[in-house]
RONU-337409 format. One record per residue: residue in one letter; x negated, y negated, z of N, C-alpha, C, O, CB in turn; residue number from 1. Coordinates in Angstrom, 3 decimals, padded with zeros to 6 digits. Glycine has a CB too. Layout:
  r       nc1       nc2       nc3      cac1      cac2      cac3       cc1       cc2       cc3       oc1       oc2       oc3      cbc1      cbc2      cbc3    k
  A         X         Y         Z         X         Y         Z         X         Y         Z         X         Y         Z         X         Y         Z  NUM
...
end
This chain:
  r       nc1       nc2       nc3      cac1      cac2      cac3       cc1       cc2       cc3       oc1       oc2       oc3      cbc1      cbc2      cbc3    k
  X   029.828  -002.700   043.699   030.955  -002.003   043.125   031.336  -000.893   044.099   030.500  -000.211   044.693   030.623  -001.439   041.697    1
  X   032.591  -000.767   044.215   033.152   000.202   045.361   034.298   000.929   044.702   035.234   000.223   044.324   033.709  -000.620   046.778    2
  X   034.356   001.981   044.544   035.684   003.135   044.284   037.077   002.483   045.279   037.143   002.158   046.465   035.115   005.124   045.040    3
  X   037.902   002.485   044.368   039.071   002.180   044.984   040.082   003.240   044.501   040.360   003.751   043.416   039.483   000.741   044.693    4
  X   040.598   003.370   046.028   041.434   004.183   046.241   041.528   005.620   045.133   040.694   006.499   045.349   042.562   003.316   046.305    5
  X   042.728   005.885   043.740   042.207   006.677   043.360   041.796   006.853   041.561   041.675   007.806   040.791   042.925   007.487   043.980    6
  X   041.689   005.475   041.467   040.543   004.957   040.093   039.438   005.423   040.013   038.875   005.756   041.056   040.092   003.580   040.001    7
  X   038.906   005.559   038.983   037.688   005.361   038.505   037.450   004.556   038.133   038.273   003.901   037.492   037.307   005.883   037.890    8
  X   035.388   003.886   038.444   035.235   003.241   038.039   034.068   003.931   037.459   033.338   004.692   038.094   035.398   002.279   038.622    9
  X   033.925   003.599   036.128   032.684   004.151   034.997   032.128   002.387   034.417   032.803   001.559   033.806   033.629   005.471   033.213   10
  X   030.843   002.295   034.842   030.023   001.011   034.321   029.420   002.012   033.175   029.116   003.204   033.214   028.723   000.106   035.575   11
  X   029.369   000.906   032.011   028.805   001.656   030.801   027.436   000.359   030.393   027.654  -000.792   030.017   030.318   001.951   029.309   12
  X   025.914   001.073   030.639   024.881  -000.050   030.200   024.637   000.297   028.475   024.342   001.366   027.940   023.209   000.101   031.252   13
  X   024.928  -001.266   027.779   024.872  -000.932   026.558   023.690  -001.453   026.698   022.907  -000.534   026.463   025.823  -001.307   025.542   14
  X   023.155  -002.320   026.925   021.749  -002.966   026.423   020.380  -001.707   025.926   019.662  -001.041   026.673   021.135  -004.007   027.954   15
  X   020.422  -001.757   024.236   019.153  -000.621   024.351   018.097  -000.897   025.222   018.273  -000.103   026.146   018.408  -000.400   023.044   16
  X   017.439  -001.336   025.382   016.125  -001.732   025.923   016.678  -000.915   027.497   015.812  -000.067   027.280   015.701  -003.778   025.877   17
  X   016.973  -000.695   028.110   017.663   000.038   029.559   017.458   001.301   028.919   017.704   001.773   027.809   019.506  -000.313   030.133   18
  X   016.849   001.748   030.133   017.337   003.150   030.516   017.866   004.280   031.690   017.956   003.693   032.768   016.621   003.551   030.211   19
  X   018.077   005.087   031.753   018.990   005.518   033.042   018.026   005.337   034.021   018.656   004.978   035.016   019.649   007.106   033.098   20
  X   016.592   005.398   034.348   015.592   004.925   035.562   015.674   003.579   035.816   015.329   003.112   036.902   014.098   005.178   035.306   21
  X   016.077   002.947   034.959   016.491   001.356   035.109   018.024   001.144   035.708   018.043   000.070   036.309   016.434   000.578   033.500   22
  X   019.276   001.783   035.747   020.073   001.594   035.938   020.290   002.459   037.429   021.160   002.137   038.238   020.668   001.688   034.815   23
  X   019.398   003.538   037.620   019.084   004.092   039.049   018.904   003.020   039.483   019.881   002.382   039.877   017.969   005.058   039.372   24
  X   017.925   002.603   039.537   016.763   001.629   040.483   017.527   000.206   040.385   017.027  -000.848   040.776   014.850   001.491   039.676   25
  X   018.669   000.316   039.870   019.716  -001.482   039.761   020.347  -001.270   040.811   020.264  -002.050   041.759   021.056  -001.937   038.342   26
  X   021.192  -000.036   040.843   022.504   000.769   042.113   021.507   001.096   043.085   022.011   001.049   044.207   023.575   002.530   041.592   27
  X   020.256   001.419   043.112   019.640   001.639   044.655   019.597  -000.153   045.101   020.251  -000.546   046.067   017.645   002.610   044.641   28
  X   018.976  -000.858   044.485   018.794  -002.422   044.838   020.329  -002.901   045.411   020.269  -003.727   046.322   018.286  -003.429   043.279   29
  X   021.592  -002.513   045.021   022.410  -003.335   045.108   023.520  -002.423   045.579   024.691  -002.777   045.445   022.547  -004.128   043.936   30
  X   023.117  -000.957   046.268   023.750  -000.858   047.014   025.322  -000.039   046.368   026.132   000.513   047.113   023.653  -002.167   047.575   31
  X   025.431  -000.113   045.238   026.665   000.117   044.403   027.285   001.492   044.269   026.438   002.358   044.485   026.381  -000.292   043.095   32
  X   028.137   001.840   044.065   028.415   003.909   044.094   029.646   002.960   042.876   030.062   001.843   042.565   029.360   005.379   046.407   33
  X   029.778   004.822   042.500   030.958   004.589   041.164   029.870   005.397   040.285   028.789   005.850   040.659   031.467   002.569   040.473   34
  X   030.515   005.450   038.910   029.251   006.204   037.718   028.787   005.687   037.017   029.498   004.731   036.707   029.452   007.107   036.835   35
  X   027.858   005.710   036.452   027.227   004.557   035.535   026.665   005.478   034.841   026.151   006.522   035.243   026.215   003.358   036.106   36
  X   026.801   004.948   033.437   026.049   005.434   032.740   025.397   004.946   031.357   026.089   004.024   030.925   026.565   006.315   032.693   37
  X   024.561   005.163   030.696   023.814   004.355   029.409   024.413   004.869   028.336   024.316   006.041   027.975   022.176   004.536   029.200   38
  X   025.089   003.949   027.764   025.995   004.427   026.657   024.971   004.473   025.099   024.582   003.428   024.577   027.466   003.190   026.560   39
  X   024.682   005.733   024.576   024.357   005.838   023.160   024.392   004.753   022.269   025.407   004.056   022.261   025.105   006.683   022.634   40
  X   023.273   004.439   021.370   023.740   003.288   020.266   025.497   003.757   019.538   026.190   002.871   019.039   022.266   003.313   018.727   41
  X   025.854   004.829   019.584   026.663   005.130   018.898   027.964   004.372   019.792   028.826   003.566   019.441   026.565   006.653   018.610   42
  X   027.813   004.709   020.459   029.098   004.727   020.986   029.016   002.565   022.120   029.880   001.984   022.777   029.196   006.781   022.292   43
  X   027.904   002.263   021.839   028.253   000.887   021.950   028.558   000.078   020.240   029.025  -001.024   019.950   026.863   000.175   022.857   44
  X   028.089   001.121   019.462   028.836   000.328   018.275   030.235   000.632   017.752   030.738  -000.196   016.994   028.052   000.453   017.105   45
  X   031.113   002.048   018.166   032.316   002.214   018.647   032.932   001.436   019.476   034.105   001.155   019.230   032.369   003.138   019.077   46
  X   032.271   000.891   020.685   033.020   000.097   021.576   033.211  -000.946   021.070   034.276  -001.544   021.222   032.567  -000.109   022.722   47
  X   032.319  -001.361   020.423   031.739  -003.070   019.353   032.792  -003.027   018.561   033.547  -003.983   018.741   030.026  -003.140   018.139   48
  X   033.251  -001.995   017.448   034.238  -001.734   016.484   035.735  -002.197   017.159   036.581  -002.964   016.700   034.147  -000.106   016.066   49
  X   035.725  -001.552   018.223   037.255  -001.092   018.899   038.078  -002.237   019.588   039.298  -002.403   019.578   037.044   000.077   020.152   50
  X   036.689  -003.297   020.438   037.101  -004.015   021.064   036.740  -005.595   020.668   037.303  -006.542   021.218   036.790  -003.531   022.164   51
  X   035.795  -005.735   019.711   034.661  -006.644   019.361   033.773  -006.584   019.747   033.270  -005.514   020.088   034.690  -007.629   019.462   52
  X   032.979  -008.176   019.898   031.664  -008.229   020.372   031.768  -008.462   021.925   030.954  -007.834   022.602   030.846  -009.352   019.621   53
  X   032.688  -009.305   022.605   032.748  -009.579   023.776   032.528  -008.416   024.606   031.946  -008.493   025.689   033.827  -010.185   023.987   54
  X   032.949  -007.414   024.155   032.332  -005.910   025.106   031.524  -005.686   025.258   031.336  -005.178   026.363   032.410  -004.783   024.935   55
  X   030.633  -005.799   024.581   029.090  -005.542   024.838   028.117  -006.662   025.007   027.046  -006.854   024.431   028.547  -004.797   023.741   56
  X   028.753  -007.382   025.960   028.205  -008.996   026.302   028.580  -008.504   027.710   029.689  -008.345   028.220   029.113  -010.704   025.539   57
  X   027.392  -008.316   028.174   027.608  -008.162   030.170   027.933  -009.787   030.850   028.549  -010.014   031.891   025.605  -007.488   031.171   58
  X   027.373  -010.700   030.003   027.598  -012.040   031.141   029.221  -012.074   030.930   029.784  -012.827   031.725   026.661  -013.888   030.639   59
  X   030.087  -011.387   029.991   031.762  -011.535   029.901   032.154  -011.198   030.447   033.340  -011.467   030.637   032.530  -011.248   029.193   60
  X   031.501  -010.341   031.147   032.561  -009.468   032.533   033.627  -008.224   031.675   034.787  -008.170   032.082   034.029  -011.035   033.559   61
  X   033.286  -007.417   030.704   034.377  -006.765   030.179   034.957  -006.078   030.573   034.076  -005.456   031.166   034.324  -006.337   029.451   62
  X   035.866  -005.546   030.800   036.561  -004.257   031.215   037.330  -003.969   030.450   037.896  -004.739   029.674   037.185  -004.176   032.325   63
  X   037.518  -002.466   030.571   038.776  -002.006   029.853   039.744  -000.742   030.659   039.149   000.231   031.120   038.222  -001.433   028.342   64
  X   041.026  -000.833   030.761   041.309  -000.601   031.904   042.276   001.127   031.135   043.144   000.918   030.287   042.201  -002.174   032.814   65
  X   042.060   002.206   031.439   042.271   003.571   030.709   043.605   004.157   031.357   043.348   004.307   032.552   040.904   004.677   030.933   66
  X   044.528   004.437   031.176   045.871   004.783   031.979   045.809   006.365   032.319   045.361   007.322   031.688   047.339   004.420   031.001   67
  X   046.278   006.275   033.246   045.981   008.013   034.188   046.000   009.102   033.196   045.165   010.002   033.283   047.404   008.573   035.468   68
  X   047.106   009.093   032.023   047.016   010.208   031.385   046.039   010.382   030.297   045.863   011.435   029.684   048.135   010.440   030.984   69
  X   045.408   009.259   030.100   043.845   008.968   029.322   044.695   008.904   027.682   044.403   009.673   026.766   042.249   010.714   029.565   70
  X   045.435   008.163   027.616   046.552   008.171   026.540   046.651   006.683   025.827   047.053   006.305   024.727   048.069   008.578   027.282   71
  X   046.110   006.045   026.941   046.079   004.261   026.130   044.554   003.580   026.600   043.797   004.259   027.293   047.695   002.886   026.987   72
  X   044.280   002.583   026.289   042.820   001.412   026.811   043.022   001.043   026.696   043.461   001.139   025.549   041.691   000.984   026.720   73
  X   043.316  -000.357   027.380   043.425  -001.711   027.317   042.398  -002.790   027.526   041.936  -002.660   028.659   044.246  -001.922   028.046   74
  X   041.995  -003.546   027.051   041.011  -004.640   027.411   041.476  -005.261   027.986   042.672  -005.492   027.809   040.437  -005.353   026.653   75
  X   040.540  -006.027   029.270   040.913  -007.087   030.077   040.717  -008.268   029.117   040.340  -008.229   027.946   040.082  -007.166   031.433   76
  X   041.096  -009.456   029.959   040.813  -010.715   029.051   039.263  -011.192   029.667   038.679  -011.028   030.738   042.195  -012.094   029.262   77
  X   039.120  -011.501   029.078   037.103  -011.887   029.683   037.089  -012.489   030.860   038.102  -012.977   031.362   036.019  -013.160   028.686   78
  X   036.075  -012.503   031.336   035.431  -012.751   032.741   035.588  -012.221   033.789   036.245  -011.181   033.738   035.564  -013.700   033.147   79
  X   035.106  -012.648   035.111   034.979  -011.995   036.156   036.355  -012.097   036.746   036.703  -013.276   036.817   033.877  -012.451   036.947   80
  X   037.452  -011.064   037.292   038.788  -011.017   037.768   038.708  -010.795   039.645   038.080  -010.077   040.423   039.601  -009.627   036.849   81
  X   039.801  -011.938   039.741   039.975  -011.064   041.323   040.469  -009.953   041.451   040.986  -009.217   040.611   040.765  -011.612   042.290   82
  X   040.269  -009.794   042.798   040.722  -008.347   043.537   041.996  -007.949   042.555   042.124  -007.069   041.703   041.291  -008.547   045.457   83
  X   042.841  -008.937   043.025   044.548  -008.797   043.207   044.837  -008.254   041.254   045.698  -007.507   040.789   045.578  -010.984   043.850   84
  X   043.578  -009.109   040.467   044.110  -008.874   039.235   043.618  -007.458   038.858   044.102  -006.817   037.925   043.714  -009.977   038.233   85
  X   042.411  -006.928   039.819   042.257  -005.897   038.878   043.064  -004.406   039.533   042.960  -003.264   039.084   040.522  -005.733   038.608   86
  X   043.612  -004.723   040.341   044.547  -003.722   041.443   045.808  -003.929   040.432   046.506  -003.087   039.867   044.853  -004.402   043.464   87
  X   045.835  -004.888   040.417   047.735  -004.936   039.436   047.049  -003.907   038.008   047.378  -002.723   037.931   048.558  -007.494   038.529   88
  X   046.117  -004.522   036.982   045.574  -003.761   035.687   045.784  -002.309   036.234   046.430  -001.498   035.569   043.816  -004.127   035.208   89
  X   045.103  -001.900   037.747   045.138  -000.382   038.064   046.478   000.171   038.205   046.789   001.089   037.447   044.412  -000.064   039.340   90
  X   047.594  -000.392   039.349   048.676  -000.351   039.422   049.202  -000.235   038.127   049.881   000.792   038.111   049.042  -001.228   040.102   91
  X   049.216  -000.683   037.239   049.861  -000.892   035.276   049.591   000.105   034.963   050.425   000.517   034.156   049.196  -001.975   033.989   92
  X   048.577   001.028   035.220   048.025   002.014   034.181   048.460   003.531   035.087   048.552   004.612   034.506   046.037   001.726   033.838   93
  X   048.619   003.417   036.100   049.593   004.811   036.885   050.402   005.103   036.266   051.155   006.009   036.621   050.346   004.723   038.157   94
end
């Protein structure tokens, strides 16, 4: 995972069983920058509420894409996206 241009990217680990020494030691293995962080039971069952279940299913690839003025969220459609699609989602949300 690589910062582009002037997005953020925030990875959120819902899986309880993880913890932030586990999600260190994932981004040292693989090399990754951006923020990550272990999201509260609370707030993966907010995300669960908001978006369904597919959000909190890592093999779906979820994203949700937040517009500059932090005013809308949008969900992607599932799975893993190219470049080009997730630059346009970024481009959309300026």
């Amino acid at each position: 995972m690589r910062q582009i241009d002037d997005a953020v990217v925030i990875a959120i680990d819902v899986d309880p069983n993880e913890d932030a020494q586990m999600v260190r030691d994932h981004i040292a293995r693989n090399d990754y920058e951006g923020v990550f962080v272990v999201a509260p039971i609370e707030m993966t069952e907010m995300l669960r509420e908001q978006y369904g279940s597919y959000i909190i299913t890592p093999p779906l690839a979820p994203k949700v894409v937040v517009n500059a003025q932090q005013t809308s969220a949008e969900a992607m459609t599932r799975g893993v996206k190219p470049a080009d699609e997730l630059r346009a989602a970024l481009d959309d949300a300026r």
